[in-house]
C-alpha positions in Angstrom: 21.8 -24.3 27.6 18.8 -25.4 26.0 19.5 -24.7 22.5 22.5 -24.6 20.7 23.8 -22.2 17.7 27.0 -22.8 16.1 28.1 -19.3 15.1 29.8 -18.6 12.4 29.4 -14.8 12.7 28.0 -13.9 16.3 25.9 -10.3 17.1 27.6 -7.8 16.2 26.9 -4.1 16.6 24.8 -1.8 19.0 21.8 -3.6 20.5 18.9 -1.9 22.7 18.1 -4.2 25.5 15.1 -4.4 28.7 15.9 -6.8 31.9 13.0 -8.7 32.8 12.2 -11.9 34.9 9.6 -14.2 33.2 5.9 -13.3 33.8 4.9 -17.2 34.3 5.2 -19.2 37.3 8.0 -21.4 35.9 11.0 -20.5 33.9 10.5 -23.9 31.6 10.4 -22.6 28.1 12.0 -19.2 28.6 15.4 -19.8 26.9 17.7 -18.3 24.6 15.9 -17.1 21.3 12.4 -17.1 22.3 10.0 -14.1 21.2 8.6 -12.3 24.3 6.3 -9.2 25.1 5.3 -7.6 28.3 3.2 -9.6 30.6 0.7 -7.9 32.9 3.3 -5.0 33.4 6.1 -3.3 32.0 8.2 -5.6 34.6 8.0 -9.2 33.5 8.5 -11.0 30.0 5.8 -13.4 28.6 6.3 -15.4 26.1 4.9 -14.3 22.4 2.7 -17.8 22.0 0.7 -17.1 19.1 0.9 -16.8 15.6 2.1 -13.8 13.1 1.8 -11.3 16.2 4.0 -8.3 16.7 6.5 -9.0 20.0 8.7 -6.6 22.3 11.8 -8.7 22.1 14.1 -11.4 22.0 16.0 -13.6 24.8 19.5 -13.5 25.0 19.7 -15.5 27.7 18.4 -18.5 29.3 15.6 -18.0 32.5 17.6 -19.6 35.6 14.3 -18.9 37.8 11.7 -16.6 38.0 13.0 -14.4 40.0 16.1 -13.5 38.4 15.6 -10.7 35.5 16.9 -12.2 31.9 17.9 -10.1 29.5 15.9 -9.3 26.8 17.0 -7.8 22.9 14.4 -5.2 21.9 16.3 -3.6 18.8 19.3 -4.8 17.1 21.3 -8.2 15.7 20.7 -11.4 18.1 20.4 -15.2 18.0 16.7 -16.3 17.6 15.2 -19.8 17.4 13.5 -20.6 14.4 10.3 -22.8 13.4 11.3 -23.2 9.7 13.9 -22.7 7.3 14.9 -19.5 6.2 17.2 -17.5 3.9 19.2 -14.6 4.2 17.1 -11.4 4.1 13.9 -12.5 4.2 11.5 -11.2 6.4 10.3 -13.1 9.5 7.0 -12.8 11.6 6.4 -15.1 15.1 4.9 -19.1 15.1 3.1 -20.2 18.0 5.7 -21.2 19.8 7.7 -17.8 19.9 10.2 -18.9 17.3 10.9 -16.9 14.1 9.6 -18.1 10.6 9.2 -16.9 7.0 6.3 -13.9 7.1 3.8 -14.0 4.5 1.6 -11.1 3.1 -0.1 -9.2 5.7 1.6 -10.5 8.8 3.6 -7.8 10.9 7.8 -8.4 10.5 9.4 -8.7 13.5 12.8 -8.9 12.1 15.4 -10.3 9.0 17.3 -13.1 8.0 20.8 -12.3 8.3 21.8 -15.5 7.0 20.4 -19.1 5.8 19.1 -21.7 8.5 18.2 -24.9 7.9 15.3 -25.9 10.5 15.9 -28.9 12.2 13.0 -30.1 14.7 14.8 -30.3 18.6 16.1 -33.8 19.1 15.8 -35.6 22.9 18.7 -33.1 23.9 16.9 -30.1 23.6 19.0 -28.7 20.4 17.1 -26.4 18.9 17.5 -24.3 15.5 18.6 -20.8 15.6 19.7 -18.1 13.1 21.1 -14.7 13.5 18.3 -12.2 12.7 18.1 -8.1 12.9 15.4 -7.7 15.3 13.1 -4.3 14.8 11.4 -3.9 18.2 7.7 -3.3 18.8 7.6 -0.3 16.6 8.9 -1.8 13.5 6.9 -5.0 13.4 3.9 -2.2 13.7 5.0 -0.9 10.8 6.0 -3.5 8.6 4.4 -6.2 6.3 5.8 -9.0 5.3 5.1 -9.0 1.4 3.3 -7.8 -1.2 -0.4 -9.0 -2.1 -2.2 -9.1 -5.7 -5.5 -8.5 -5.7 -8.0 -8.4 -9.3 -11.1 -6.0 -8.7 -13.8 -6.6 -10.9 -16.5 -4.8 -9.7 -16.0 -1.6 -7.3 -15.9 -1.4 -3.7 -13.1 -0.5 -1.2 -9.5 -1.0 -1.7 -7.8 -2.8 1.6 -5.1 -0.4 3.1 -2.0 -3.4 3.1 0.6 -3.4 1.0 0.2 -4.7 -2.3 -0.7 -4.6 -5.8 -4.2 -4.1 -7.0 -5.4 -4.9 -10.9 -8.4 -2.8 -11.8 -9.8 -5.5 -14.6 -13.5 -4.8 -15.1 -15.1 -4.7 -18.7 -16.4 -1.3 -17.3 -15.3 1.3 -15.5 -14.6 1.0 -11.4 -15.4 3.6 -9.0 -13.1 2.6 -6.3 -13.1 4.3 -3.2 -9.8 4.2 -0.7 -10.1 5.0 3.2 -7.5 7.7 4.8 -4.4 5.7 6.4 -4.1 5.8 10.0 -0.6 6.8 11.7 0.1 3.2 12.1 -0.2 2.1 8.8 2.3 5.0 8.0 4.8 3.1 5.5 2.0 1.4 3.6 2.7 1.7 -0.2 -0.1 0.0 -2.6 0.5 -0.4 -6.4 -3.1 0.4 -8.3 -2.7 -0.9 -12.1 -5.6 -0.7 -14.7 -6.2 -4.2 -16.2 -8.4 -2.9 -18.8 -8.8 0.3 -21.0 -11.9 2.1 -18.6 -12.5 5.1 -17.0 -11.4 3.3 -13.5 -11.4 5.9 -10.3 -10.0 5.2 -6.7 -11.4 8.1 -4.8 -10.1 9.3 -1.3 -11.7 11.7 1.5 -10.9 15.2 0.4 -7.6 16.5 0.3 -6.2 13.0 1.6 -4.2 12.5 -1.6 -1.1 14.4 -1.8 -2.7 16.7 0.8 -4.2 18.6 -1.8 -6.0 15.8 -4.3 -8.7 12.9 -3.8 -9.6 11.0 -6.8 -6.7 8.7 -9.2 -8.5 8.5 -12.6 -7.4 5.6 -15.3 -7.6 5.3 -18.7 -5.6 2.9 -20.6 -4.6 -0.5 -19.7 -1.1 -0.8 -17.9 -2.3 3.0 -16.2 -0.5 2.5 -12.7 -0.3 4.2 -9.5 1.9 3.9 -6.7 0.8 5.2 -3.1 2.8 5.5 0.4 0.5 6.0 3.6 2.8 9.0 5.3 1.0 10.9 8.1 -2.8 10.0 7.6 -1.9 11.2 3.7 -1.5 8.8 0.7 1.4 10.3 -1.4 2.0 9.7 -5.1 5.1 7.8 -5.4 4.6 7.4 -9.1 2.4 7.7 -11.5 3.0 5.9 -15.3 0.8 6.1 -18.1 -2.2 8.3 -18.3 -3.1 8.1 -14.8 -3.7 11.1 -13.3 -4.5 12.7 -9.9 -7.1 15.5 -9.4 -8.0 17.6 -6.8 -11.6 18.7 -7.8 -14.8 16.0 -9.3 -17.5 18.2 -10.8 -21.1 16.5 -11.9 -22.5 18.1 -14.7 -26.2 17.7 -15.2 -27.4 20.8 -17.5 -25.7 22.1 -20.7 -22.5 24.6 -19.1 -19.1 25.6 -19.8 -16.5 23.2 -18.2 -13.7 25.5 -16.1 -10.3 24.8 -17.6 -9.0 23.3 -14.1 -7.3 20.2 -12.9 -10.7 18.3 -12.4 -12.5 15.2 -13.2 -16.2 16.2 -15.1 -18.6 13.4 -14.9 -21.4 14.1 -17.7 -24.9 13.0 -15.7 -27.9 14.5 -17.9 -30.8 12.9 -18.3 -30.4 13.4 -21.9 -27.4 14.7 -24.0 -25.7 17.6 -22.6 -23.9 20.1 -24.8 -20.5 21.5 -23.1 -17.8 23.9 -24.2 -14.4 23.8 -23.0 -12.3 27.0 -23.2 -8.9 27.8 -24.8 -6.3 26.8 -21.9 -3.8 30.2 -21.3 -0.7 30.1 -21.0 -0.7 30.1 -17.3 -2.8 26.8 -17.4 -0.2 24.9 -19.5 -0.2 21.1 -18.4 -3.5 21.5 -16.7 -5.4 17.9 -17.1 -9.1 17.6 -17.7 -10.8 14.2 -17.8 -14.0 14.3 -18.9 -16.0 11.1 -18.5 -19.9 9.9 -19.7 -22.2 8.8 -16.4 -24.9 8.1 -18.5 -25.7 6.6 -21.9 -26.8 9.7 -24.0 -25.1 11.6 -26.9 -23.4 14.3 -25.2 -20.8 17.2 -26.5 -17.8 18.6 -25.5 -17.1 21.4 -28.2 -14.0 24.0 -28.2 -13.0 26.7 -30.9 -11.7 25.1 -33.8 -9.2 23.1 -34.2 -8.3 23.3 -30.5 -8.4 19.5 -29.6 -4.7 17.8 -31.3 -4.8 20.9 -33.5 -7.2 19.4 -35.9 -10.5 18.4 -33.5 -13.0 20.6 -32.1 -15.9 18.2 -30.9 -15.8 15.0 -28.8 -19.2 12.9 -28.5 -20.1 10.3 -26.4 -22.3 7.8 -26.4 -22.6 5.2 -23.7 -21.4 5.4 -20.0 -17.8 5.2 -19.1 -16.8 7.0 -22.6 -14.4 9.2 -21.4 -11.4 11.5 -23.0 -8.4 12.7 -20.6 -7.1 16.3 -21.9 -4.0 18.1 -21.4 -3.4 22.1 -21.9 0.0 22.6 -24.2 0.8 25.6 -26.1 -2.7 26.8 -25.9 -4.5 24.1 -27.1 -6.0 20.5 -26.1 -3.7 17.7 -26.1 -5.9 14.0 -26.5 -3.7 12.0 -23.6 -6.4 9.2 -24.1 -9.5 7.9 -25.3 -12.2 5.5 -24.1 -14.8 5.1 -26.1 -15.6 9.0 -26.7 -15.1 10.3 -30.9 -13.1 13.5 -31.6 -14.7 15.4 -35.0 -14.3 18.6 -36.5 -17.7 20.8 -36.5 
């Protein structure tokens, strides 16, 4: 053989497997370990000779010529060389020379550790580093990343669909906006965290949020949001602070009543606006209302006394990005948080 692994725990357990003979002219290179995907056809095994790229399989044998099918370990535990050291369990993408190494973020896993290798460059004999690794298959390096980006938004714009961590940490409020995932980013999962106390907002197409939502609204710093792509939908995972998830974003640009609903109301007038909020019923118990200034003018959100916190009937605002977040409990307005907006009693 061309490579050598001293096991001391070989394969063990069910393995799906393909027979193929090596799409190249010559067998040189094809040996035990190596990453492969389909050639030209669904026939022949070429080697997987470039960098962080999803691949069909592994050898478990050695090509004796090219016209003798190998065969190759598509799903399951197998011996794979390796380009670098690794430990057990960590996750493990292609080089360019078909070996496995380390992933890092954003590069498609092809498989995992099962235990520690140390990499040791092939010597005149051909020995070559291998390690015992739980292969995915096609499908799973599809679906995979390798590990977890943070990124610091401080100005809006899109969020990248990868898994990750994004910090919103502008001195005003961002409107974020997040594309739907498509069926092969299904398993995505993105952590949004508000750096700073603003009236942050990751919006979505329409119902692409739960299946039934489209905007994540923040308030106070440490607000976090955690979303899995799962069928073209991004599902809450979890949701910690006063973050909140609505369904509805109204623009208010005259003086109006604002419908006790589960809804994000942007104040827009060209000069202060002066809105009442109703009583919540019964019925609408937990219902959250964020209300939120899109221009700099002194506008008004007045209920019946006393309704806001039990003492409070007015909030004010002043500049844009003051924003309250409400929630309906025992027939009254509960003050979840504040950014910038003053609660007073008329």
């Amino acid at each position: 053989m061309a490579n050598i692994y001293v096991e001391g725990q070989g394969p063990q357990g069910p393995q799906n497997k393909l027979s193929l003979v090596p799409a190249d002219t010559a067998a040189n290179g094809y040996t035990r370990g190596r990453c492969v995907n389909f050639g030209s056809d669904n026939l022949h095994a070429a080697l997987a000779l470039a960098a962080a790229t999803a691949c069909l399989g592994i050898l478990e044998e050695d090509a004796i010529s090219t016209k003798n099918p190998g065969s190759v370990i598509v799903h399951g535990p197998a011996i794979a060389q390796i380009g670098a050291s690794i430990s057990a369990g960590q996750q493990l993408t292609t080089d360019a020379n078909a070996r496995l190494v380390p992933a890092t973020a954003n590069q498609p896993v092809v498989a995992v550790a099962l235990e520690a290798q140390t990499y040791v460059a092939a010597n005149s004999s051909g020995v070559t580093s291998c390690a015992l690794v739980f292969f995915f298959g096609m499908l799973g390096s599809l679906a995979q990343v390798a590990s977890d980006a943070v990124t610091h938004a401080v100005s809006s714009g899109a969020i990248a669909i990868a898994n990750g961590a994004i910090g919103l940490g502008s001195a005003g409020p961002l409107a974020m906006t997040l594309d739907t995932p498509t069926l092969a980013q299904d398993g995505t999962v993105i952590t949004i965290t508000a750096e700073t106390a603003q009236a942050h907002t990751v919006t979505t197409s329409a119902n692409k949020i739960n299946g039934g939502s489209l905007v994540l609204t923040f308030a106070a710093q440490g607000d976090t949001v955690t979303l899995e792509a799962t069928g073209q939908i991004w599902n809450v995972r979890s949701l910690s602070g006063s973050a909140s998830v609505f369904g509805t974003v109204t623009t208010a640009a005259a003086n109006a009543a604002i419908a006790v609903a589960s809804a994000l109301v942007k104040l827009n007038g060209a000069g202060a606006l002066a809105m009442t909020l109703a009583n919540p019923t019964v019925a609408q118990e937990r219902t959250r209302l964020m209300i939120v200034a899109t221009t700099a003018h002194a506008h008004t959100v007045t209920t019946a006394a006393n309704k806001i916190n039990g003492a409070d009937d007015t909030v004010t605002y002043a500049a844009v990005g003051d924003a309250i977040l409400l929630e309906a409990r025992n027939q009254q307005w509960i003050v979840l948080a504040t950014i910038g907006a003053t609660l007073s009693e008329v």
